[in-house]
Phi, psi and omega in degrees: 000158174245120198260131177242167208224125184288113185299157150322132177270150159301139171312292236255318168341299199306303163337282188305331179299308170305325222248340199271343205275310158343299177317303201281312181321301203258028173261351201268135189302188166262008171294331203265333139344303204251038163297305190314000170269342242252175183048196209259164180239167183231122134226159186208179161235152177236126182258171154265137191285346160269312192271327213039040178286162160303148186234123178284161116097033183269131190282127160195130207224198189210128193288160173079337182250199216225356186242148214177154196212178188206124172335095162313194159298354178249352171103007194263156166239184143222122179235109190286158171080030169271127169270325203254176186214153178079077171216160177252114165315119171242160181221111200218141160208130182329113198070020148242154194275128180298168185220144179229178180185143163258132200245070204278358181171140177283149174227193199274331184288123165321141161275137174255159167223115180238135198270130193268134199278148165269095202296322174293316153307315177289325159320309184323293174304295203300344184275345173300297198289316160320324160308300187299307179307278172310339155295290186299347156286344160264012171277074208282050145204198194311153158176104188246175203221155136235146177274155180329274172339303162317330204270297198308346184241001177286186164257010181302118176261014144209176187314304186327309199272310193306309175290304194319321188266350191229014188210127161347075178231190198193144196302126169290172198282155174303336181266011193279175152263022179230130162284358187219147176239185165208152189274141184217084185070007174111345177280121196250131220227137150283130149301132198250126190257145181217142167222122186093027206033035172250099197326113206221134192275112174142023165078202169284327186294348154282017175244006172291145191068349169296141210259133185292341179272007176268350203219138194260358183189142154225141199226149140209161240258171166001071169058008173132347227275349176220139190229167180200125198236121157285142171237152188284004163285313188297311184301344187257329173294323162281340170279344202271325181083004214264356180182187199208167170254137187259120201324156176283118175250109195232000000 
């Protein structure tokens, strides 16, 4: 399948976007707030089609439309607001064959949905992540990761707020080009950000709008001071052999 990947917003776009979408929520009453309760809810679960465990962290929407929801830790989803009736539910996750299903109307019964796995992909992925693992044991200092399924279940709402929340940081100097530093030994240091191991200028603030169900890993190296964020196109490209991971220069 090909997983697509939400580019980075500019900081300060991003900003003015938050603070504008803020503004309007809060000129708006609250009957017109709460459309998204308004209609019907769709819940269901997605298994694996061999095996049938539950599957976290799967994109499954409704075609032609904006609605769409992504699998907790137990596979279930719910997608709120439904109005229409007779549409088809698709469903995709990385090393799986997308799925589809006709929907003639919502009801109170969950939908199951089961994704049949690829097996040459999947294989593929487990050899990513072994890779990856043994990079970061090689590495001499500190350095924790998290995996999809992790980035994909936070409440984060994109990589920016996700670090932010899990790493020492502290307003950078007016002249740095990042708004957020991290403390290092009393030393207040930009981080050097790389996504996809391509090297990106702006700090923690080029991860502002990265949408958390696009990234397939983050790992960071000596307490921030290096940070390197995967997306699941690059991670379906490294199973794929379609490209390689490039040494850690720490």
């Amino acid at each position: 399948m090909t997983l697509s990947t939400t580019f980075p917003l500019r900081p300060v776009l991003a900003r003015l976007a938050s603070a504008l979408i803020i503004l309007g929520l809060c000129a708006l009453p609250a009957a017109a707030q709460n459309t998204e309760t308004d209609g019907n809810v769709l819940k269901g679960i997605v298994v694996d089609a061999t095996t049938g465990a539950p599957l976290i962290g799967v994109w499954v929407g409704i075609e032609g439309s904006r609605s769409s929801a992504y699998t907790d830790r137990d596979g279930r989803f719910a997608i709120r607001g439904i109005r229409t009736r007779g549409f088809t539910l698709s469903a995709g996750q990385l090393g799986y064959t997308d799925a589809s299903v006709e929907i003639a109307d919502v009801s109170d019964e969950p939908i199951r949905i089961a994704l049949k796995p690829d097996p040459i992909l999947l294989e593929g992925i487990r050899v990513v992540s072994n890779r990856l693992a043994a990079r970061r044991n090689a590495i001499a200092t500190s350095v924790r990761a998290w995996d999809a399924d992790q980035l994909v279940t936070s409440s984060s709402f994109d990589a920016y707020d996700f670090l932010r929340t899990r790493l020492y940081t502290t307003p950078c100097p007016r002249y740095s080009f990042s708004s957020v530093c991290v403390l290092r030994r009393g030393s207040v240091v930009v981080p050097q950000v790389y996504v996809d191991d391509a090297p990106y200028i702006g700090g923690f603030d080029v991860l502002l709008g990265w949408d958390m169900q696009s990234l397939y890993a983050i790992e960071v190296i000596g307490s921030g001071l290096q940070v390197r964020v995967y997306t699941k196109n690059f991670a379906e490209r490294l199973a794929q052999g379609r490209t390689r991971l490039m040494p850690v220069i720490y």
